[in-house]
C-alpha positions in Angstrom: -13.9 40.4 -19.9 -16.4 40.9 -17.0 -19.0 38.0 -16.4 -20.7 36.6 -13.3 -21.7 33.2 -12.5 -24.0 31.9 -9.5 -21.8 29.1 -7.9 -24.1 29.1 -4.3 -26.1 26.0 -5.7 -22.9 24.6 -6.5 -22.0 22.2 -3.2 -25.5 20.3 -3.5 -24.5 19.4 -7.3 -20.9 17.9 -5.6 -20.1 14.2 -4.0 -18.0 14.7 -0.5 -15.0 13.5 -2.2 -14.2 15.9 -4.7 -15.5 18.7 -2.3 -12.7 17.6 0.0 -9.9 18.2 -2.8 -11.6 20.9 -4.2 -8.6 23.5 -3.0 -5.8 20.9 -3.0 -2.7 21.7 -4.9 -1.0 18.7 -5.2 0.9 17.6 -8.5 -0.5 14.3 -8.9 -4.0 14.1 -7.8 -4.7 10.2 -8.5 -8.7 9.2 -8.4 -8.8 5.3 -8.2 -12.3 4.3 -7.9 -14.8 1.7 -8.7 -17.7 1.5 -10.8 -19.9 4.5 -10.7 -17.8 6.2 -8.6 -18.8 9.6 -10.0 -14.6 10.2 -10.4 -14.1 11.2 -14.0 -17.8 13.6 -13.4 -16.1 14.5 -10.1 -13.1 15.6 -11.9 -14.7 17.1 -14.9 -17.1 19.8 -12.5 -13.6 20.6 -10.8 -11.7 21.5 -13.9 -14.7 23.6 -15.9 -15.2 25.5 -12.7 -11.1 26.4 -12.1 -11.7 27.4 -15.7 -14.5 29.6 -15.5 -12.8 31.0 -12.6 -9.3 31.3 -12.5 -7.2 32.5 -15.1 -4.1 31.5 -17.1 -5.6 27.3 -17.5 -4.1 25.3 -20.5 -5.7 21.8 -19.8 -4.9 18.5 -21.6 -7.1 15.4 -21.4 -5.8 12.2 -22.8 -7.1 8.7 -23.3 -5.0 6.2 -25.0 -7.1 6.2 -28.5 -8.2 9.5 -29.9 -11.6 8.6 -30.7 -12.3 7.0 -27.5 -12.9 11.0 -26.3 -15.4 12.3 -28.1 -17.8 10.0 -26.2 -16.0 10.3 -22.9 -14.5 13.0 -21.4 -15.4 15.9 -24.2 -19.2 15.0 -23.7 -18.3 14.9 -20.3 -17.2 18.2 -19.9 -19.4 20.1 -22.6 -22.4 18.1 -19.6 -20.6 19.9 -17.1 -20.3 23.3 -18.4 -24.5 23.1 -19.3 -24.7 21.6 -15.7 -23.4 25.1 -14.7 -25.5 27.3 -17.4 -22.3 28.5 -19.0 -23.0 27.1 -22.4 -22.9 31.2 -23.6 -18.7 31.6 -21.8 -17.5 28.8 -24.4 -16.8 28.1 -27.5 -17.1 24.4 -28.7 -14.6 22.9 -32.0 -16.0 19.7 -32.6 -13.9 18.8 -35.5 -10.2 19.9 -33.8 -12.3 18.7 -30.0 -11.5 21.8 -28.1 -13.0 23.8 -25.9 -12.6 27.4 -25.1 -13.5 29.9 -22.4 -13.6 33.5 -23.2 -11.5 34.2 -21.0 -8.5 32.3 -23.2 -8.8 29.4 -21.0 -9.0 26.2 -22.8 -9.4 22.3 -23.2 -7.3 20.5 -26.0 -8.5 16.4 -26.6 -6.0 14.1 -27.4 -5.3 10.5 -28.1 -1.8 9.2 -26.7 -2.0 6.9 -29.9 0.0 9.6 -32.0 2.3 10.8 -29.5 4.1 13.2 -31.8 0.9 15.1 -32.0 1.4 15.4 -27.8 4.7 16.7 -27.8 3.5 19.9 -30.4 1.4 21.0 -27.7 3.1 24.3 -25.9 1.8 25.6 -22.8 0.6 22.8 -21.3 0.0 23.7 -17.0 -2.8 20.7 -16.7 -3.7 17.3 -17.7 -6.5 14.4 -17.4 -5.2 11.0 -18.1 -8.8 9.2 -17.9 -8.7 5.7 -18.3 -5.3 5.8 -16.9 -4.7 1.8 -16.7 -4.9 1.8 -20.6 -1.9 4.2 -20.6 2.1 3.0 -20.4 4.5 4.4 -18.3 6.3 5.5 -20.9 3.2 8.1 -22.1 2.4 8.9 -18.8 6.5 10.0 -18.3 6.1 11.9 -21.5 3.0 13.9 -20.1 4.6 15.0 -16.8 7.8 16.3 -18.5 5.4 18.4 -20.4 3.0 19.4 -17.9 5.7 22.6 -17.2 3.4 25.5 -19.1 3.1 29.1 -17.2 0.5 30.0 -14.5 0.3 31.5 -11.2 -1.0 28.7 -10.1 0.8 25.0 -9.7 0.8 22.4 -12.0 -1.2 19.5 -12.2 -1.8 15.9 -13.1 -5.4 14.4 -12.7 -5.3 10.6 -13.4 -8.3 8.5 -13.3 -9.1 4.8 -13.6 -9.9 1.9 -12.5 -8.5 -1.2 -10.6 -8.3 -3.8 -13.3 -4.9 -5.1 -12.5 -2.8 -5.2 -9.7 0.5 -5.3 -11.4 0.0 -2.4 -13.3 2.8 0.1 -13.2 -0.1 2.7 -11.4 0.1 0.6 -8.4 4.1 1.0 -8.0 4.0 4.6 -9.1 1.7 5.4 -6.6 0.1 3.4 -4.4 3.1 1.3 -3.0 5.5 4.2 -2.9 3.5 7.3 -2.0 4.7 10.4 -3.5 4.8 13.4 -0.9 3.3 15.5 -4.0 0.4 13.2 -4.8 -3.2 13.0 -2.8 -4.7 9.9 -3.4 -8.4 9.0 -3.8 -10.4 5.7 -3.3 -13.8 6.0 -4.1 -16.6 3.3 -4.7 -20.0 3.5 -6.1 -21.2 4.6 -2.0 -19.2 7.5 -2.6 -21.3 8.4 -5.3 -25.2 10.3 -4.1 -26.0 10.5 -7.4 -25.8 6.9 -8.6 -29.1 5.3 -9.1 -30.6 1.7 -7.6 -30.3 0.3 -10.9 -27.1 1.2 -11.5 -26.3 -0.2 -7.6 -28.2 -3.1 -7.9 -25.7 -4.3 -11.0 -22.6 -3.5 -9.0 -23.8 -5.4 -6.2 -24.9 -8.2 -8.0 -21.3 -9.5 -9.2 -20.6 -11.0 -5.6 -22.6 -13.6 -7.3 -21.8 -13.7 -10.8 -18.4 -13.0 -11.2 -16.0 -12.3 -8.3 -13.1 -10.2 -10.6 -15.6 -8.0 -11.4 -17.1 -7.4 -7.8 -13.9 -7.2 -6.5 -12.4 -4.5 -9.0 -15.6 -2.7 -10.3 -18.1 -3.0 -7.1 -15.1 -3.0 -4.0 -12.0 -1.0 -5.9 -9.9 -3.8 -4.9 -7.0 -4.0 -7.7 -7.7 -6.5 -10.0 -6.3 -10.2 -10.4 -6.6 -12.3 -13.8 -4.7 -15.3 -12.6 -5.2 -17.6 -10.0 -4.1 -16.7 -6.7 -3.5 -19.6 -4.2 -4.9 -17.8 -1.3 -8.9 -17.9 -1.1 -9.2 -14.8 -3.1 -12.8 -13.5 -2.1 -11.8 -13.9 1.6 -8.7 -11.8 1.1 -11.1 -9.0 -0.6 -13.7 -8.8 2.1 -11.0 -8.3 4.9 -9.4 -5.7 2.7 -12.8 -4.1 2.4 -13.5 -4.4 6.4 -9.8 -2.9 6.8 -10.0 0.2 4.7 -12.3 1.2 7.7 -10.2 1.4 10.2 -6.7 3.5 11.3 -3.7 2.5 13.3 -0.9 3.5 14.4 2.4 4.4 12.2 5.8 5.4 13.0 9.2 4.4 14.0 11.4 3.8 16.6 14.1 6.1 17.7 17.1 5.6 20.2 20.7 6.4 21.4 23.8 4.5 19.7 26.3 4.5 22.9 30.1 2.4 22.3 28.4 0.5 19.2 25.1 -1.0 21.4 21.6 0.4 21.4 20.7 1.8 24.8 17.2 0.3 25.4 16.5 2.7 28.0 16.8 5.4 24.8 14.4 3.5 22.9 11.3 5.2 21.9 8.3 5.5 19.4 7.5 8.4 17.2 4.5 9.0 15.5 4.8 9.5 12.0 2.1 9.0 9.3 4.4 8.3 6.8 6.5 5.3 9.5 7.4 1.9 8.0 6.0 0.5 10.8 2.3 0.0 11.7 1.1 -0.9 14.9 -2.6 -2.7 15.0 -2.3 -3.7 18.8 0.2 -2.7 21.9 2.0 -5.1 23.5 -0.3 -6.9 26.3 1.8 -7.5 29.9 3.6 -11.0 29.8 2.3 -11.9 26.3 4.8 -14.0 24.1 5.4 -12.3 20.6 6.8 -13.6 17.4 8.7 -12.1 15.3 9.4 -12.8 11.4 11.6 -11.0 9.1 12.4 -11.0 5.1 15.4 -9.6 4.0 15.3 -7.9 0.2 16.8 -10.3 -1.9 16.0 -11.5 -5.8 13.0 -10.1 -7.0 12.5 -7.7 -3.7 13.4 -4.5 -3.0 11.9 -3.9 1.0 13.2 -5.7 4.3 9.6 -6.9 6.0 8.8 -8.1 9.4 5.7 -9.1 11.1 4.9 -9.4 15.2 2.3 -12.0 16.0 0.5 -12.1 19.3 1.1 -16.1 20.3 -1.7 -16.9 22.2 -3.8 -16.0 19.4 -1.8 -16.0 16.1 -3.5 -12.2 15.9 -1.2 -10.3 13.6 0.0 -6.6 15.7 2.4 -5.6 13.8 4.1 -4.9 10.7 7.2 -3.3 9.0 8.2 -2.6 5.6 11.0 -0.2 4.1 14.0 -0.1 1.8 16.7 0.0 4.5 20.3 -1.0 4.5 20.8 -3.9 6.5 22.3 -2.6 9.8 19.4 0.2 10.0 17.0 -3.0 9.3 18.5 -5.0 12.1 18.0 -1.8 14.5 14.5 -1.3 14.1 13.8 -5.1 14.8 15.8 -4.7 18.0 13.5 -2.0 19.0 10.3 -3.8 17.2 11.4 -7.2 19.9 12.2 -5.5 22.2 8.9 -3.1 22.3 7.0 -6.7 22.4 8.2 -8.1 25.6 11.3 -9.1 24.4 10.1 -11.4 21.2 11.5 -14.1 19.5 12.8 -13.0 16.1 13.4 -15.1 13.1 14.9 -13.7 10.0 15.4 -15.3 7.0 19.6 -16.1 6.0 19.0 -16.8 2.6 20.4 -13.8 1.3 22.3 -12.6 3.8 23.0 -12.9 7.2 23.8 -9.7 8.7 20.7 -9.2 10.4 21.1 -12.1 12.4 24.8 -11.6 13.1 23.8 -7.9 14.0 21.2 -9.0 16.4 23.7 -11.2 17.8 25.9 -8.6 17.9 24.0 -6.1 19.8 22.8 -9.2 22.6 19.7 -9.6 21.3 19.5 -13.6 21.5 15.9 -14.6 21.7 16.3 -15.8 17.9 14.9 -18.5 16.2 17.5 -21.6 16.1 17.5 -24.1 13.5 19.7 -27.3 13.4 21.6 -28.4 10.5 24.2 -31.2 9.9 27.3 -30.4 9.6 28.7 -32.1 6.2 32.1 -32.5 7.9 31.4 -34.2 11.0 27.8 -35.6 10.2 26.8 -33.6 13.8 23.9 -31.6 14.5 24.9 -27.5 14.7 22.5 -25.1 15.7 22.6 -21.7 14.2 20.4 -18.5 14.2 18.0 -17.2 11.7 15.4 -19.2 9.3 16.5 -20.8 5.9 13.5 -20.8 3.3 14.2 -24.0 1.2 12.8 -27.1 -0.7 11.2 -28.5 2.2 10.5 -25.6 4.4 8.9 -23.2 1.4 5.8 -25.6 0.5 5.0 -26.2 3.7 5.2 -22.4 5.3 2.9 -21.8 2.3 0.6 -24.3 2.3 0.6 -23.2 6.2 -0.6 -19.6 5.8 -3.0 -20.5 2.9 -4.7 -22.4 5.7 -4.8 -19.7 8.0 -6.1 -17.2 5.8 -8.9 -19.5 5.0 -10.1 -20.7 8.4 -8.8 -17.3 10.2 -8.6 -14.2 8.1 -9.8 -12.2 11.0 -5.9 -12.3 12.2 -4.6 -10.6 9.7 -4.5 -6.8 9.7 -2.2 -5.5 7.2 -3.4 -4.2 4.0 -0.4 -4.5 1.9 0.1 -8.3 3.1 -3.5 -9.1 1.7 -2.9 -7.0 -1.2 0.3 -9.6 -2.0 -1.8 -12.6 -1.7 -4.4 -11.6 -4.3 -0.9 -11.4 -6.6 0.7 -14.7 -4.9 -0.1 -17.6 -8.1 0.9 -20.0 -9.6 3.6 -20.5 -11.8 3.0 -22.8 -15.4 5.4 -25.2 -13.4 2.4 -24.9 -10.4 4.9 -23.4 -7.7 3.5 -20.5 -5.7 4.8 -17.5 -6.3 4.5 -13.7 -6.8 3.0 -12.5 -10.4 5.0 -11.2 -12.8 5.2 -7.3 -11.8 4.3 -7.9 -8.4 6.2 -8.9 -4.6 5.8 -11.5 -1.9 8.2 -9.8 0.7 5.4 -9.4 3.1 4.0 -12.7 1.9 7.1 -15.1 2.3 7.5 -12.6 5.7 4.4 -13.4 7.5 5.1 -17.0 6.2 8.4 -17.0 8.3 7.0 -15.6 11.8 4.1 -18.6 11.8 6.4 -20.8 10.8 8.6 -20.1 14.0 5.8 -19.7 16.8 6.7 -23.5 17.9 10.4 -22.0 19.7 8.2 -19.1 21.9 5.4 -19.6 24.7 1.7 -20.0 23.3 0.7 -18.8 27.1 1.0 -15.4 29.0 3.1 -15.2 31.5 1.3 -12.6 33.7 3.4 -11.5 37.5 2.2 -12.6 40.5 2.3 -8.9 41.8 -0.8 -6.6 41.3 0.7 -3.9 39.0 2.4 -5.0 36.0 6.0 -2.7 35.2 6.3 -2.0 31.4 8.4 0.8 31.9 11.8 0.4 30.0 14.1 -0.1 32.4 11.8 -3.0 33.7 11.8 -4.2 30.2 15.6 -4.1 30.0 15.3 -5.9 33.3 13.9 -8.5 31.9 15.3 -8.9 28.7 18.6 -9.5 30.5 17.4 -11.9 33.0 15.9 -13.8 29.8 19.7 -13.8 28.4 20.6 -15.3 31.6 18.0 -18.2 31.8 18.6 -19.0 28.2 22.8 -19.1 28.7 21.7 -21.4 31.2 19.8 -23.7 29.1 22.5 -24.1 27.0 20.3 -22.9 24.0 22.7 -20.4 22.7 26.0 -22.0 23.5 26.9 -22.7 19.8 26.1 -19.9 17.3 
């Protein structure tokens, strides 16, 4: 069947957002927004047009109670096809809540409350999970394995929600592991034309009644019901100033010659997707710290942060699910990069980075001093041991950082972390339940160690400063020379 419908008024009728997904593809196309974002209307003009318009469209649009629908997303889209004038291409079932077009293409409304009801649905080749943070994992698993129906054009997954909780199994699924198949979407109510100043005015005034509620419903921060032990509205605004900005990602590459990294090979690649992220370059004769903590119980990344030390300013960062030698390579590269830094690592769990370090003559670690139980003697050995007396205070340490000087630190995930960093019923700091502190307990480490490295640039006499890498290797092994000298490395 023939019909024609007049789209060219369409674009004023969109936000900028959806306009900018309007053609994508992608399985997963996740919308996490704030209040009055416009996502689920933003969604909703998307699908009824792709179903006015392109054929072979079975869609399924779940919330996790059934009657919870018929005020949300079926009015919602029964709005959007009037919004278009094609009330006369549809037919409307109130009682079974579908909706069909003409031209076969339908909606089906469901309630993931009766899950058997799901699975007897054939055909299936898209689906709506509004509301998504009310869903399980579970539910949401048994929706993709259905979402496999026939149609010339790919399959996919719209899932909408809000913020409300930062351990939610949303977050992991797709926000701290990106899938290569999934665009991601962060809206707030300023993405949103339509939204009137009423409706503004109560976002904006939870800054001043209740600071969850700003946070999640006014900011699209993820949410946080316990008490965090960093200053939690100071760790939302920076996040809010951050999402602003862009900086550099990648990795560093380099040649493996008889078992040692040539530094003259070492180089950086761009790469979008790169574990590590780059927020300043390294300054000529700057000292740099770095910190490192390895995946152990609870953890599944190896993290490291660079710190400028004349300022504390955070430069750098690194995160990934390595294996240990790979690890210990790109925080070789990572020191060596920053003028030679000094590196602590954390031994709790292991200490292969440290020994690997060692191994390939990087020596400008952090030392610590223990007693040896045998002889009662001092020993010196590499790396940094997080324990009774050390944890509280490296803790207590950041948490005052953050509150005086947020300003210094400039990676997302870290502050993400904090807002998730409580207390436990015992009152010892630690990461919810659900959630991770390697880039907490990480960043904890490399201000922790800034006492063993210069707090002043050393800047050369001469006019033009040589950063090139064979100056750098240069100078790293002068640096291995003076310190032999010192004796500081004599007993590891």
């Amino acid at each position: 069947m023939k019909y024609d419908v007049d789209f060219t008024e369409l674009p004023s009728m969109l936000n900028d957002w959806i306009i900018d997904i309007w053609e994508n593809r992608d399985r997963y196309i996740v919308c996490r927004g704030g209040g009055g974002s416009g996502k689920s209307f933003g969604i909703a003009q998307l699908l009824v047009y792709r179903a006015i318009t392109e054929p072979g469209h079975n869609v399924l649009v779940v919330r996790k109670v059934g009657n919870s629908l018929r005020e949300s997303c079926f009015s919602l889209i029964k709005a959007t096809i009037s919004s278009y004038g094609c009330n006369n291409l549809f037919k409307i079932n109130k009682t079974d809540m579908t909706i069909e077009c003409i031209n076969g293409n339908r909606f089906i409304f469901r309630g993931l409350d009766d899950i058997e009801k799901i699975k007897s649905i054939n055909d299936i080749t898209d689906e709506w999970i509004e509301e998504a943070t009310e869903v399980e994992s579970e539910d949401y698993r048994q929706l993709n394995i259905r979402l496999r129906g026939s149609s010339k054009y790919p399959h996919q997954m719209f899932i909408s929600f809000n913020p409300v909780s930062a351990t939610h199994w949303l977050k992991g699924e797709f926000f701290d592991n990106r899938k290569s198949d999934a665009t991601v979407i962060e809206t707030t109510y300023k993405d949103n034309k339509f939204l009137d100043a009423e409706a503004i005015k109560v976002l904006e005034d939870f800054k001043d009644t209740d600071p969850y509620y700003y946070s999640v419903y006014c900011l699209n921060q993820w949410g946080v019901t316990g008490k965090t032990v960093f200053p939690a509205q100071l760790v939302t605004l920076r996040l809010e100033a951050l999402k602003k900005q862009t900086f550099k990602r990648g990795y560093f590459t380099f040649e493996y010659i008889d078992e040692q990294i040539d530094d003259v090979t070492i180089q950086w690649v761009d790469d979008e997707d790169g574990y590590i992220t780059i927020y300043s370059e390294p300054k000529q004769g700057y000292p740099y710290v770095i910190g490192g903590d390895t995946a152990g119980d609870g953890s599944d990344s190896f993290t490291g942060h660079v710190i400028d030390n004349t300022t504390g300013e955070q430069v750098a960062t690194l995160k990934h699910q390595f294996d240990e030698d790979l690890y210990s390579r790109q925080m070789y590269c990572l020191g060596n990069y920053y003028n030679e830094a000094l590196i602590g690592i954390e031994t709790n769990y292991s200490t292969f980075p440290i020994k690997e370090l060692e191994r390939l003559n990087y020596y400008n670690q952090y030392v610590r001093e223990l007693q040896d139980t045998y002889t009662g003697n001092l020993k010196k050995s590499f790396g940094f041991l997080t324990g009774k007396t050390t944890r509280p205070l490296m803790i207590a340490n950041l948490i005052k950082i953050v509150r005086e000087n947020i300003e210094l630190i400039n990676n997302i995930p870290t502050l993400e972390e904090m807002l998730t960093f409580v207390r436990n019923e015992k009152g010892r700091p630690e990461a919810q339940n659900g959630s991770h502190d390697d880039l907490v307990m990480g960043l904890c480490i490399t201000y922790q160690i800034r006492s063993q490295q210069d707090d002043k640039p050393s800047i050369p006499k001469a006019n033009k400063y040589d950063n090139s890498l064979s100056a750098r290797v240069e100078r790293h092994r002068n640096n291995l020379i003076k310190n032999s000298k010192k004796g500081r490395y004599k007993e590891l």
